[in-house]
C-alpha positions as CSV (number, residue, x, y, z in Angstrom):
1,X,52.8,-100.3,14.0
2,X,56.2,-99.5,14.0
3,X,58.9,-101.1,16.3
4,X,61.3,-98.4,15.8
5,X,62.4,-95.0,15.3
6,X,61.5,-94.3,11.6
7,X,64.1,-93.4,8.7
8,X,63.6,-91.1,5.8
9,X,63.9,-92.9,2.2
10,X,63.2,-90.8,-1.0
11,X,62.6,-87.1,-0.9
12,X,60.5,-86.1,-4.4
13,X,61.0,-82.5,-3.8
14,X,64.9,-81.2,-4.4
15,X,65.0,-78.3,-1.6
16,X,63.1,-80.7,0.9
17,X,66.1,-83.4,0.0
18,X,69.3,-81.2,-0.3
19,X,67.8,-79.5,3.2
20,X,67.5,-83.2,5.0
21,X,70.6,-84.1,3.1
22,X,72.9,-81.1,3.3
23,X,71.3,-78.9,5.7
24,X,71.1,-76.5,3.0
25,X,67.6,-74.6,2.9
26,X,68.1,-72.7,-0.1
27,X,65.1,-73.6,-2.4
28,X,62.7,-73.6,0.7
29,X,60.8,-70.5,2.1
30,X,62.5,-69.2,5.2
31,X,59.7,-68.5,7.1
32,X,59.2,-72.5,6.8
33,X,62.4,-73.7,7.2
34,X,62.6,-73.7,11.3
35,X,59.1,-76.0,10.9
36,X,60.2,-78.0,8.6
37,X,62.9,-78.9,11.0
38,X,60.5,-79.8,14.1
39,X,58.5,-82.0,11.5
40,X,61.4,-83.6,10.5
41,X,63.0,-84.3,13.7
42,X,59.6,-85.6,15.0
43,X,59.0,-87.7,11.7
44,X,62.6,-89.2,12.2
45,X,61.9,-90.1,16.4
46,X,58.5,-91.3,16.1
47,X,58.3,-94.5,16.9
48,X,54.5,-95.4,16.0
49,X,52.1,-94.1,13.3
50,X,49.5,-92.8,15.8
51,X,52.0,-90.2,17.0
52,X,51.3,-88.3,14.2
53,X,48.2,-86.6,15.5
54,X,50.2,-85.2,18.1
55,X,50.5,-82.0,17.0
56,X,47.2,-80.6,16.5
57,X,48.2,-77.6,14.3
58,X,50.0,-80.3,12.0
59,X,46.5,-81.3,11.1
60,X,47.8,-84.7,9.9
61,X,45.6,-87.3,7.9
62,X,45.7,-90.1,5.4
63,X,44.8,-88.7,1.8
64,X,41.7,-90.6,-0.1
65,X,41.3,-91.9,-3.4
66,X,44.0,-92.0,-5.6
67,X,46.4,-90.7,-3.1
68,X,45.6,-93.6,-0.1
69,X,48.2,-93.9,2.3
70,X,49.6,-91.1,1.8
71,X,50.0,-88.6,5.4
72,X,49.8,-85.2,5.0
73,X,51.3,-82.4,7.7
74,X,50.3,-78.7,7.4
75,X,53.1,-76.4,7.1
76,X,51.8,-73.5,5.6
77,X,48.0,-72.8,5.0
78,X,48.5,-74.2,1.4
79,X,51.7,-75.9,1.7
80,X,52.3,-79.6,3.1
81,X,54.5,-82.3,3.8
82,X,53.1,-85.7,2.3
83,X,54.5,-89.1,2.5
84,X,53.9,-92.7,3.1
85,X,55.0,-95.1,5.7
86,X,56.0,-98.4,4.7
87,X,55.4,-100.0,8.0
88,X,57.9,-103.1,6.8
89,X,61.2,-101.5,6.3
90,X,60.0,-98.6,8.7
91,X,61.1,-95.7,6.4
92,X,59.2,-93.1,5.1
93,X,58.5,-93.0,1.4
94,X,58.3,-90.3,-1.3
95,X,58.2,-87.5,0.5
96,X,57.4,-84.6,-0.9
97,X,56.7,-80.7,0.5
98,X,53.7,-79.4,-2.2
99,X,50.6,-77.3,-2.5
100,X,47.9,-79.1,-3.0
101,X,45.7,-76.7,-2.4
């Protein structure tokens, strides 16, 4: 459970970082880029895990096997956000925008 609002740590994917960084989208889709923004402005005010299944059309779960821990967001029909919470530190971890479809 988280006590607070969450921060973002690393970004693996460079257009996802420079856009969070420098509100710069190049290097992202553009049909994305206005979702992407609700998902980050929700990942950085949520204040406990369980929020994250607010958003049906998100379709956020927990990866298996040798990707455990790891959430996963829909943005796209193959495209998603991924990352991991470390509850401690409350920051979210390597996060990266990827098909993994």
């Amino acid at each position: 459970m988280l006590a607070c609002a969450v921060k973002i740590g690393n970004v693996v994917h460079r257009g996802l970082r420079r856009f969070i960084e420098e509100d710069d989208a190049s290097g992202l889709q553009p049909a994305v880029v206005p979702k992407l923004k609700r998902i980050l402005s929700f990942l950085q005010d949520m204040e406990r895990e369980d929020e994250l299944r607010a958003v049906p059309s998100w379709k956020a779960h927990q990866l298996t096997g040798g990707r455990r821990g790891t959430w996963s967001l829909s943005v796209t029909k193959n495209w998603r956000i991924t990352f991991r919470i470390d509850l401690a530190k409350a920051e979210i971890v390597d996060m990266d925008y990827e098909d993994y479809h």
